[in-house]
N, C-alpha and C positions, 0 to 999 in steps of 0.2 A: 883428568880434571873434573871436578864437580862442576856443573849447571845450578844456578839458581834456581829452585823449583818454582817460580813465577813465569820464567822462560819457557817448561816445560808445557803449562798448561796456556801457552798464547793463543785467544781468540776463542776460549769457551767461553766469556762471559759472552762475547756478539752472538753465538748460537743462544745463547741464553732469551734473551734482547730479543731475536728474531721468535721466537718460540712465542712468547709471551706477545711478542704483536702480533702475530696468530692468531692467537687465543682472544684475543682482545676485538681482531677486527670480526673473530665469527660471534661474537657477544655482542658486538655491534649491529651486525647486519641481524642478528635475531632481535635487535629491541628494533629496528625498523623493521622487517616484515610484521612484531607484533602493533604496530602504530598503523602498520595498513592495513592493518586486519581491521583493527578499532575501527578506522574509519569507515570500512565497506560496511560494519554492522553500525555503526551508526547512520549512517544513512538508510538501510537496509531501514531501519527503527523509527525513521524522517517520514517516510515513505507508508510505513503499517500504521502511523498516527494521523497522518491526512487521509490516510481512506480510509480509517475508523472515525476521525471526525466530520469527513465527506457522508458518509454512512448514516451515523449519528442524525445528522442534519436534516435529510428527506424522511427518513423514520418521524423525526420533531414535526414537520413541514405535515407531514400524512395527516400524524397526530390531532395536528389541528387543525384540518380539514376534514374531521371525521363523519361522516356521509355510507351511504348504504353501499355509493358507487364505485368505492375505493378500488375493486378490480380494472373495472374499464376506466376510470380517470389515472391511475397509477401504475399499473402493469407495461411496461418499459423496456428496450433495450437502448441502451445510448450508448455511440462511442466517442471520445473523447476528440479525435480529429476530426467530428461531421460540426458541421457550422450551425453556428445557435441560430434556433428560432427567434425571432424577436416578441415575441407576445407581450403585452401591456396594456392591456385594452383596462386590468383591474385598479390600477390609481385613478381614485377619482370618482369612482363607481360604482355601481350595485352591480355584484359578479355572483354568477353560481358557484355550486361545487366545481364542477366543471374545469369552470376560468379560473377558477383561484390554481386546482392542479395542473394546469397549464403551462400558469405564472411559475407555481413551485419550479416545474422541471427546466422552466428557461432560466432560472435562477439558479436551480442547481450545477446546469449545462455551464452556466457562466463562471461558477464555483472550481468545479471540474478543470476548466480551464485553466482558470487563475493558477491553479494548484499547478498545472501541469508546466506550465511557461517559468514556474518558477525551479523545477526539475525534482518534481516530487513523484508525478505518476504519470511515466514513459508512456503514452499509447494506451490508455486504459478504456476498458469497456466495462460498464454498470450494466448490471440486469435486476429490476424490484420485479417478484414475484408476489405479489398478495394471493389468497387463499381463504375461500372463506369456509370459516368451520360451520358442521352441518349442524350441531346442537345448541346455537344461539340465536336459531332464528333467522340467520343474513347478519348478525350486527357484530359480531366476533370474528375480526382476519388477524391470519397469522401474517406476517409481512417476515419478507427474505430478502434481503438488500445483497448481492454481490458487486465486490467493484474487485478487476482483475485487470494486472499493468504488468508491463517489464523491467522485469529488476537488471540488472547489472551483470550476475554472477548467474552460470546454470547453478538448475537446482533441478533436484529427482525428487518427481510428486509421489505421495503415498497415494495410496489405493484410493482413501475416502477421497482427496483432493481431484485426485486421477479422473472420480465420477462427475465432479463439476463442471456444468456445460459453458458456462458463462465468460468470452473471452477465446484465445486461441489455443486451443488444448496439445497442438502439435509445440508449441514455443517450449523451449528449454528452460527458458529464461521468466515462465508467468510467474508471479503472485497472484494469492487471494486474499482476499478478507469477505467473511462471509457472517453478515448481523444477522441476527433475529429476533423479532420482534410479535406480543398481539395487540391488538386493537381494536378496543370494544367501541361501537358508536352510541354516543348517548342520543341520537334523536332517534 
């Protein structure tokens, strides 16, 4: 007796079916691993633009405060969990250099902060390095702002970064941002 050739081949379309969902849920599961990828770099990217504009901002602040004493009024390590100064004595008043950079750094400290409670820069530590260049008399610094936080993800430092003292150099996990800046004083 002949068989119907449809009887012969029962239940290859369901292996078919089953293949194809397969195939389907690992296409799946790679457009989510790439959507959490997105997101760890975008944040990652959240994070390198608050402490370039964290950066940015004391640079500005220095700027114009520009004075001979920009070492000793500026020269800095803060870290981001130590509790702000409250200085204010400058509203209101005739301030020195001095007090004006004072003011900056409790403002930046407060800056700092803001930034940090909002979950941009985990644990970070700022170091301003001013420098003053010897061919300008005292009136030409080079200014080096580092601000170094905890990202998220380890990361293996290159060499140049590896030299960078600013921060916890043992953490897996630091970032940097490292501005530079000069700055000539007109008085």
């Amino acid at each position: 007796m002949y068989s119907h050739p449809i009887k012969r081949h029962k239940g290859f379309t369901l292996i078919e079916v089953l293949i194809a969902f397969i195939i389907l849920s690992f296409g799946l599961l790679g457009a989510v691993a790439l959507q959490a990828k997105a997101k760890q770099a975008s944040f990652d990217s959240m994070q390198r633009a608050a402490a370039v504009a964290l950066g940015n901002d004391i640079i500005q602040r220095i700027r114009a405060n520009d004075t001979v004493n920009i070492v000793s009024n500026y020269e800095v390590v803060l870290k981001s969990s130590a509790n702000s100064d409250t200085f204010s004595s400058c509203f209101g008043a005739v301030c020195s250099s001095s007090d004006i950079a004072k003011l900056d750094i409790t403002q930046w400290k407060r800056a700092i902060r803001a930034s940090e409670n909002t979950g941009t820069l985990d644990d970070a530590t700022i170091c301003i390095n001013p420098t003053s260049v010897a061919d300008t008399g005292g009136k030409g610094f080079n200014i080096e702002v580092i601000i170094a936080w905890q990202g998220r993800q380890e990361f293996k430092a290159n060499t140049n970064t590896g030299k960078v003292t600013c921060g916890d150099k043992t953490n897996n996990k630091r970032r940097l941002v490292v501005l530079t800046s000069y700055i000539y004083v007109r008085s």
